[in-house]
C-alpha positions as CSV (number, residue, x, y, z in Angstrom):
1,X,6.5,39.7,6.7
2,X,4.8,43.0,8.2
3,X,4.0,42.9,12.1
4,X,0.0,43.8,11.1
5,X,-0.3,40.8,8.2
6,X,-1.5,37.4,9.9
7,X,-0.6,34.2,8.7
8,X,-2.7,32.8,5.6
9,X,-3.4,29.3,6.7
10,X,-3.1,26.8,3.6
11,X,-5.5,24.3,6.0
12,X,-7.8,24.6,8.4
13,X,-10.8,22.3,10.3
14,X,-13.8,22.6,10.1
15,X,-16.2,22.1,12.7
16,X,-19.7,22.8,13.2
17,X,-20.5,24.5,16.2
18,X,-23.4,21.7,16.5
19,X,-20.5,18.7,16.9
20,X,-19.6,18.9,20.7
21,X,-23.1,18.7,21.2
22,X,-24.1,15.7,19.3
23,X,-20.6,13.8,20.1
24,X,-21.7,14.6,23.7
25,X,-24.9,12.7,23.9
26,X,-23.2,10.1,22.3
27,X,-20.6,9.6,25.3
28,X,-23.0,9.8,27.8
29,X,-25.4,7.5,25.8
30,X,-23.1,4.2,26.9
31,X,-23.1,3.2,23.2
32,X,-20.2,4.7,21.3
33,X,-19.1,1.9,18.9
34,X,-20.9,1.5,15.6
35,X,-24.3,1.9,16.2
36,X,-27.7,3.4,15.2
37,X,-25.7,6.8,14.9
38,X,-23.5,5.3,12.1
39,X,-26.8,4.2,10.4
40,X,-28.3,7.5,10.6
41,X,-25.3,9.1,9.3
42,X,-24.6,6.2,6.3
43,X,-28.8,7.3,5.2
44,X,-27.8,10.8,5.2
45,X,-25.1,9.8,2.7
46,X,-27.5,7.6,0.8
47,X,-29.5,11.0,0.3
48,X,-27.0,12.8,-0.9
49,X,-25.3,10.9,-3.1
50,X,-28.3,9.3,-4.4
51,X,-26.7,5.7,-3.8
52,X,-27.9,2.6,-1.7
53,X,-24.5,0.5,-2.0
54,X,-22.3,2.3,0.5
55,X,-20.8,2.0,3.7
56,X,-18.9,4.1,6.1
57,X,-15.3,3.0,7.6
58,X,-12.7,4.3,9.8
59,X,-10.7,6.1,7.1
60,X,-10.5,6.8,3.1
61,X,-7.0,4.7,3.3
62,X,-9.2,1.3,4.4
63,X,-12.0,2.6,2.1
64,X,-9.3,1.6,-0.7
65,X,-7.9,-1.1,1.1
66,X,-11.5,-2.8,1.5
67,X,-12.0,-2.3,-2.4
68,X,-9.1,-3.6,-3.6
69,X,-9.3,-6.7,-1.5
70,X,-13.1,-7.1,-2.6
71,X,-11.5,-7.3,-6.3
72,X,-9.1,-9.6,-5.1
73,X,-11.1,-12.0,-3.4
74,X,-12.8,-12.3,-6.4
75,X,-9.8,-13.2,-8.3
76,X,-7.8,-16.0,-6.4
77,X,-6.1,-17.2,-8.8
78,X,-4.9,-14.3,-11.1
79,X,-2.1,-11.9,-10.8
80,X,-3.5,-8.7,-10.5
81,X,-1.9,-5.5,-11.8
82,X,-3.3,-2.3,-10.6
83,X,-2.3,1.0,-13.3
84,X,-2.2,4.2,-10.7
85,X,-0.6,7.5,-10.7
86,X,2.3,8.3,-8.7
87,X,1.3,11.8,-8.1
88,X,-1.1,11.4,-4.8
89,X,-0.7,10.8,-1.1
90,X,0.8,7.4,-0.1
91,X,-2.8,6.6,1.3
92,X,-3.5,5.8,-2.4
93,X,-0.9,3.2,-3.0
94,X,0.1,1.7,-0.3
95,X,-3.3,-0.6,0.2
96,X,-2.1,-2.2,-2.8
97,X,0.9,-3.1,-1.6
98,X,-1.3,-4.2,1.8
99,X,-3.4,-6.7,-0.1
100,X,-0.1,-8.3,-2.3
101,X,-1.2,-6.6,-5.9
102,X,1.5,-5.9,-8.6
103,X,1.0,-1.8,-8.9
104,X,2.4,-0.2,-12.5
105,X,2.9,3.6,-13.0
106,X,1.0,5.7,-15.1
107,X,2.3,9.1,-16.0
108,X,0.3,12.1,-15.3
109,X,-1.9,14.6,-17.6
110,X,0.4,17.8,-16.5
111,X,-2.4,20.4,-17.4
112,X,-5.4,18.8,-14.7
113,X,-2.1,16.6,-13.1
114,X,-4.9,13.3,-12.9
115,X,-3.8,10.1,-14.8
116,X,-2.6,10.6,-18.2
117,X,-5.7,8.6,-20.3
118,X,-3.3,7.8,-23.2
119,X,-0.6,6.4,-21.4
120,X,-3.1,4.1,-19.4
121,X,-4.5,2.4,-22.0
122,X,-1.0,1.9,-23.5
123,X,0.0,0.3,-20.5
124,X,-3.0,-2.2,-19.7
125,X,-2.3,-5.7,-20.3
126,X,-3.6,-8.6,-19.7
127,X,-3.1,-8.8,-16.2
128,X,-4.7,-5.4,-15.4
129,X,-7.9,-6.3,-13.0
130,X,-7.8,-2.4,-11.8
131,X,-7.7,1.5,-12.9
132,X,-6.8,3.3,-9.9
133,X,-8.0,7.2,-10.7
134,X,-7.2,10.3,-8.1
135,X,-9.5,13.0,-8.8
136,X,-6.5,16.0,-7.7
137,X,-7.7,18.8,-6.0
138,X,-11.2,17.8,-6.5
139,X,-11.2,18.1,-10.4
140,X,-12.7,14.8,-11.9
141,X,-10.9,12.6,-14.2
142,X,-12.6,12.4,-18.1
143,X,-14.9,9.1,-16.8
144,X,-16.8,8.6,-19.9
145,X,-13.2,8.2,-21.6
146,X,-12.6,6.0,-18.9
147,X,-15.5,3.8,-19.8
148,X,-14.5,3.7,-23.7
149,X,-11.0,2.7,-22.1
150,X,-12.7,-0.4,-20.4
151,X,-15.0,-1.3,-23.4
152,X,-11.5,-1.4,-25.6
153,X,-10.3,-3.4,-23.0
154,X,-12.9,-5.8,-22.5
155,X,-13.0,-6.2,-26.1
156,X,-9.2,-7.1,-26.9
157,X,-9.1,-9.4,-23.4
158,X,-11.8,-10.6,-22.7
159,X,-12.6,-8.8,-19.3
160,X,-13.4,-5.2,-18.2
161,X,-11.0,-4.1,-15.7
162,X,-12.5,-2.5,-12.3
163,X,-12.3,1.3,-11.7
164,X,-11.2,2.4,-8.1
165,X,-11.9,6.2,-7.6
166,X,-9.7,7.8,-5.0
167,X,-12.4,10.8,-4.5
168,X,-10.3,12.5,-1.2
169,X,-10.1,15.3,-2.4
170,X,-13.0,15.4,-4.6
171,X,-16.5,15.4,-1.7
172,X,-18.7,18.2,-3.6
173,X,-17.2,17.3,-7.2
174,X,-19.4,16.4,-10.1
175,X,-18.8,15.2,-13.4
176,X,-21.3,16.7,-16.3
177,X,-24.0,17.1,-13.7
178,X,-23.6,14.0,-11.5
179,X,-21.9,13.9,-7.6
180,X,-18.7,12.0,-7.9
181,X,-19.8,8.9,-6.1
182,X,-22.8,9.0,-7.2
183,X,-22.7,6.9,-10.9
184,X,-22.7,4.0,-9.0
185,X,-20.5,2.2,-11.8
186,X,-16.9,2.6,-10.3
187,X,-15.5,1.9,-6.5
188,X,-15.4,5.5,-5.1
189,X,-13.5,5.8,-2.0
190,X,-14.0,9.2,-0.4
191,X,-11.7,10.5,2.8
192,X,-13.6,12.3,5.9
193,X,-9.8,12.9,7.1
194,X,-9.5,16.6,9.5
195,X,-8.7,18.8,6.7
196,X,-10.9,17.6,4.1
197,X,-13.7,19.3,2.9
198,X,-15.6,17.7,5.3
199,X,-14.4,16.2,8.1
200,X,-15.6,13.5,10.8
201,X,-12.4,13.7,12.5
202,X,-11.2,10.4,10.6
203,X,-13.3,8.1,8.7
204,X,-13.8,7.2,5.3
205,X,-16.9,6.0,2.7
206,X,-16.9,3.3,-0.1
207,X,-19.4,3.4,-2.9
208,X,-19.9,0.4,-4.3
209,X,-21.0,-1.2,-8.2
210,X,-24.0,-3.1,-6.8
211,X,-25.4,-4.8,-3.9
212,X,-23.4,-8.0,-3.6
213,X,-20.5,-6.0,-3.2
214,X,-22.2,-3.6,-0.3
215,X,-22.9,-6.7,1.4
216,X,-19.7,-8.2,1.4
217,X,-17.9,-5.2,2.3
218,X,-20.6,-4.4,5.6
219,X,-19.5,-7.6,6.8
220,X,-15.9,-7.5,6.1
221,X,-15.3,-3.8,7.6
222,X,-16.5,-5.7,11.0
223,X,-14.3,-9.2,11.1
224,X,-16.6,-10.3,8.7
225,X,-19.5,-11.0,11.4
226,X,-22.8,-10.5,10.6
227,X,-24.1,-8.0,13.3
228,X,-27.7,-8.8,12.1
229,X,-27.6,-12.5,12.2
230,X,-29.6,-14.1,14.8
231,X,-26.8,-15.4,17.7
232,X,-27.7,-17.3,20.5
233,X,-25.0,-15.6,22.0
234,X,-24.6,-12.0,21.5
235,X,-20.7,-12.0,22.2
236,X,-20.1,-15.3,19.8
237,X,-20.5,-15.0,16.2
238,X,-22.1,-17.8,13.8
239,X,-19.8,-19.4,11.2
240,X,-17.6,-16.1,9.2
241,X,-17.6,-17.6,5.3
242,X,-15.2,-14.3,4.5
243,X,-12.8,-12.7,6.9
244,X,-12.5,-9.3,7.4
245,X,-10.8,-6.6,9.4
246,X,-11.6,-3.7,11.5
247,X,-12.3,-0.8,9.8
248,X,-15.9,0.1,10.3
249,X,-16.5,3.5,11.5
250,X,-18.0,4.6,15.1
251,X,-20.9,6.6,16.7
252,X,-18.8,9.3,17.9
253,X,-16.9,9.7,14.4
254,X,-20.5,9.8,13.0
255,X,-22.1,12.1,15.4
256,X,-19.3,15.0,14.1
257,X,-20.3,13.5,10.3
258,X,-24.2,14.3,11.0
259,X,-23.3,18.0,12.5
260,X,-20.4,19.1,9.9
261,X,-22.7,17.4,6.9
262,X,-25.5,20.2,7.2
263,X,-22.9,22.7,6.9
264,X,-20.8,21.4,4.5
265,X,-22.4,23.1,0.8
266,X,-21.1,26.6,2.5
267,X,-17.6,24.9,3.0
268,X,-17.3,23.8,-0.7
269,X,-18.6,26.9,-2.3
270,X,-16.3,28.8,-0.8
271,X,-13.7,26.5,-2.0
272,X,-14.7,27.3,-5.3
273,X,-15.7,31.1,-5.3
274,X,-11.9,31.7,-4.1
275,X,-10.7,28.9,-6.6
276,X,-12.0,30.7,-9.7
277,X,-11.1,34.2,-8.2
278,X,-7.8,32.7,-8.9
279,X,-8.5,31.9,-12.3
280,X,-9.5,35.0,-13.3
281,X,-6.7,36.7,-11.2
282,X,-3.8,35.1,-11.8
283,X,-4.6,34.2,-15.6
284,X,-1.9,35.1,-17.8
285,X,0.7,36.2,-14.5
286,X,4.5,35.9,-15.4
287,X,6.0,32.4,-14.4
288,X,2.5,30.7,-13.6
289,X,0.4,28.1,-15.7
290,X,-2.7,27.7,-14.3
291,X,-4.4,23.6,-14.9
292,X,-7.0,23.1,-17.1
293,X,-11.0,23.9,-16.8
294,X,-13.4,22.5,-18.5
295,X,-17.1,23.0,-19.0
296,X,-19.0,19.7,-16.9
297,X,-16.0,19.1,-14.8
298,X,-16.8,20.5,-11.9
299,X,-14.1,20.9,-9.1
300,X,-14.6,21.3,-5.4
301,X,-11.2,22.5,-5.0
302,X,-10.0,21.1,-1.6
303,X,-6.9,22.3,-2.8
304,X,-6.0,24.8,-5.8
305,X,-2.5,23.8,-7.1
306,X,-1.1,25.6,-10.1
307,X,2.4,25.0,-11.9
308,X,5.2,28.2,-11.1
309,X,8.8,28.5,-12.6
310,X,11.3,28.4,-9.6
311,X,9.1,26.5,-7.5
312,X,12.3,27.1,-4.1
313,X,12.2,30.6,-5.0
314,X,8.4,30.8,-5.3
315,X,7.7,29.4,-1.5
316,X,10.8,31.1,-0.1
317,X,8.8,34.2,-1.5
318,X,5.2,33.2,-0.5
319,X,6.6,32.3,3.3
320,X,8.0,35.9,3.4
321,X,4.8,37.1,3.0
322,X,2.8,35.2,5.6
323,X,1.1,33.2,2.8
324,X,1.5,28.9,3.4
325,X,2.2,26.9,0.1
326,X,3.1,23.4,-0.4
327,X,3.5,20.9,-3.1
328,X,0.7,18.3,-0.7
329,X,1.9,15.1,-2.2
330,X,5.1,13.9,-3.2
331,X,5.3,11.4,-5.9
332,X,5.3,7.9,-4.5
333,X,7.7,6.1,-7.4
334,X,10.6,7.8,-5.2
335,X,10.3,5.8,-2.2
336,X,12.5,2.8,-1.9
337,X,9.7,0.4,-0.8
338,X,8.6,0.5,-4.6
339,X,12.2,0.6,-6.2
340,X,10.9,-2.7,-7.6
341,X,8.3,-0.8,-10.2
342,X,10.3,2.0,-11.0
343,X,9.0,2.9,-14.7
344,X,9.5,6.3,-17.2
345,X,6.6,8.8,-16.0
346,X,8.8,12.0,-18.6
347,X,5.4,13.9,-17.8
348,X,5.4,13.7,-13.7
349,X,9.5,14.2,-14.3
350,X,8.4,17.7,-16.6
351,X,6.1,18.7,-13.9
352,X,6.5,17.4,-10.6
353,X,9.3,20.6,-9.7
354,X,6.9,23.1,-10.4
355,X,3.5,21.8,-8.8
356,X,2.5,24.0,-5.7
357,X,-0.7,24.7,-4.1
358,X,-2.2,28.4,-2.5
359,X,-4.4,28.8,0.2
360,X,-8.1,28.5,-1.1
361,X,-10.0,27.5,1.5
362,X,-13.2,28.3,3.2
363,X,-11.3,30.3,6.0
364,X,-9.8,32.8,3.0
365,X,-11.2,36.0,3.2
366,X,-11.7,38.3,-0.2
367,X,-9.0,40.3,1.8
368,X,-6.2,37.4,2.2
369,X,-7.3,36.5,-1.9
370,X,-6.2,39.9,-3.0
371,X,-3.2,39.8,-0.6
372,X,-2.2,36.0,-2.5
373,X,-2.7,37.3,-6.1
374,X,-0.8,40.6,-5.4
375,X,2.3,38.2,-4.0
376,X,2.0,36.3,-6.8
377,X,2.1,39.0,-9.2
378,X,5.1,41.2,-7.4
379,X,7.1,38.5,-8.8
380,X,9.8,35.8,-6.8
C-alpha cells in the first residue's frame, strides 16, 4: 500500500455530535435506568415506524430471545422447530438454543444470500411454530411469498407458523413501499449495536403482531414486574403471573438513540448512493457476481457483499491496497455446539467461499469508491 493512501475503513460509528450532550444531562439527572428518556425515545420510534406494539431492549440478540420465548410460552406443550438460515451472525441462532427450541437449516438463495423460499417450505413440518428470516445486508426477504408460504401452511396443518424478522442489518429498508418493521404482521427484531446503521451504543427493538404481545413483552423485558401497577411499596412488586428477564433498555442508551435518530436518513442514504455506485461500477467486472436487485426491495445496505472467485487471493489483494474486506458472518452449522442439526445446505456449501463484503459506508468518500472499484477491476 502507498505511504499517501489511508486506510478504507469497512466500519465505522456513528455519532451525533448532539449525544455527549444529551447522555450528559442524563448522568447528572440522578435517573439513568429506564425511565421517561426510554419512553420518549420508544414514541420517536412509534413515529417512524408507524407502529404502537413495540418496545426497546438492551440488545437485537434479547430482541430475538424475548420473541422466541413469547412464541414459546404460548406453546407449552409442543415441540417447537424453528426453520433459519445458517448464513447470519450467531446473535440469530443462538436465542433459540437459549429458550430449548429444536432449530433446522434452511439453505440459502445465493443471488440476495437470504433464506432460500423453496427449500423452506420443503422443509416445514408439522412441528414448525417459527420462520426465522435475516434480511442480509439490509435487502428484504420476498414477504408476500412468505405469507402465501404460511397460508399453504396453515392450510395442510392446521396452524400458521410465526414469522421472526431478524431486521439488524436492515433499519432504513423497505419492502414495496413499507419500512421493514413497520407491517406490523411479523416479529421484527432490529439491532442498535455500534456499527449499525444506527447506533445507541447497544440496544435493540422488537415489533410486535398486536397488543397482547407488546404487553407481555414490556413486562417480561423488566422481571416481569409491572412498573405501572400501583405498589404500596415502591421497591416490592405485586404478584408476577409471567417471569421475565432483564433486558430492557436504559436512559443513557436512549439519550444517544434520540440524538443519532435525527441524523440517521443522511447515514442510510449514503449507504445506498455508494451501494448502487457499486452496481453500476463493478457490473459485468471479471471474477465478480454482483446479488440480485429488484424493483420494491429496497436495501439500506449496512453492508454491500458481492460473490468474487478466489475469495484468499481477493482480500490478500484488497489489504494490499489499504481497502478492509471481510466475509461478516460465518455460517453457524459449522460450530460444534449445533453438530446435532447438521443438514445438506449444497447452496450455502456453492457460495459460502466466495461471499465478501467492500466498504460502503457513510464515511466512504466518492474518492475512496473510485479507489475500491479500480482495485477491484486491476484484477487479484
Amino acid at each position: 500500500m502507498a505511504q499517501s493512501q489511508s486506510k478504507i475503513d469497512l466500519f465505522k460509528v456513528y455519532m451525533s455530535e448532539k449525544a455527549p450532550r444529551l447522555v450528559e444531562e442524563v448522568l447528572r439527572s440522578g435517573f439513568i435506568g429506564q425511565g421517561p428518556v426510554v419512553e420518549k425515545f420508544e414514541n420517536v420510534l412509534r413515529n417512524r415506524f408507524n407502529q404502537k406494539n413495540l418496545v426497546t431492549l438492551n440488545s437485537g440478540t434479547s430482541s430475538l430471545h424475548l420473541a422466541l420465548h413469547l412464541i414459546k410460552a404460548d406453546n407449552p406443550d409442543i415441540e417447537i422447530e424453528v426453520l433459519t438460515t445458517a448464513l447470519t451472525c450467531t446473535a440469530t441462532n443462538w436465542p433459540i438454543l437459549a429458550n430449548g427450541l429444536k432449530l433446522k437449516w434452511v439453505d440459502i438463495d445465493p443471488t440476495t444470500l437470504n433464506i432460500d423460499l423453496v427449500d423452506l417450505e420443503n422443509k416445514i413440518t408439522d412441528k414448525t411454530r417459527v420462520i426465522m428470516l435475516v434480511h442480509w445486508g439490509g435487502y428484504p426477504n420476498d414477504l408476500d411469498k412468505v405469507k402465501e408460504i404460511q397460508d399453504r401452511t396453515e392450510a395442510k396443518f392446521g396452524f400458521r407458523p410465526l414469522v421472526i424478522e431478524d431486521c439488524a442489518h436492515a433499519f432504513g429498508s423497505s419492502y414495496k413501499g413499507r419500512p421493514i418493521g413497520s407491517t406490523g404482521d411479523n416479529f421484527c427484531a432490529f439491532s442498535f449495536q455500534a456499527i449499525k446503521h444506527f447506533t445507541t451504543v447497544d440496544g435493540g427493538m422488537l415489533t410486535l403482531p398486536d397488543s397482547s404481545f407488546e404487553r407481555r413483552a414490556r413486562l417480561i423485558r423488566w422481571y416481569g414486574i409491572d412498573r405501572e401497577s400501583n405498589r404500596k411499596d415502591f421497591r416490592c412488586e405485586d404478584d408476577i403471573p409471567e417471569w421475565g428477564y432483564k433486558f430492557h433498555m436504559n436512559d443513557v442508551n436512549a439519550a444517544v438513540g434520540l440524538a443519532n435518530i435525527e441524523e440517521v436518513d443522511y447515514v442510510i442514504d449514503k449507504h445506498k448512493r455508494n451501494a448502487h455506485f457499486y452496481d453500476e461500477c463493478l457490473k459485468g467486472s471479471e471474477g465478480v457476481s454482483l446479488l440480485k436487485r429488484e424493483e420494491g426491495f429496497n436495501s439500506s445496505f449496512w453492508i454491500y457483499s458481492l460473490l468474487v472467485e478466489n475469495r484468499d487471493g481477493f482480500m490478500r489483494h484488497m489489504a494490499n491496497q489499504g481497502i478492509a474486506v471481510s466475509q461478516v458472518h460465518e455460517r453457524n452449522d459449522k460450530h460444534s455446539c449445533v453438530r446435532d442439526f447438521k443438514s445438506p445446505l449444497p447452496n450455502l456449501d456453492a457460495t459460502i467461499g466466495k461471499v465478501v463484503s467492500i466498504p460502503v459506508g457513510w464515511w466512504v468518500t466518492p474518492e475512496d469508491t473510485d479507489r475500491v472499484v479500480s482495485a477491484i477491476k486491476m484484477g487479484w
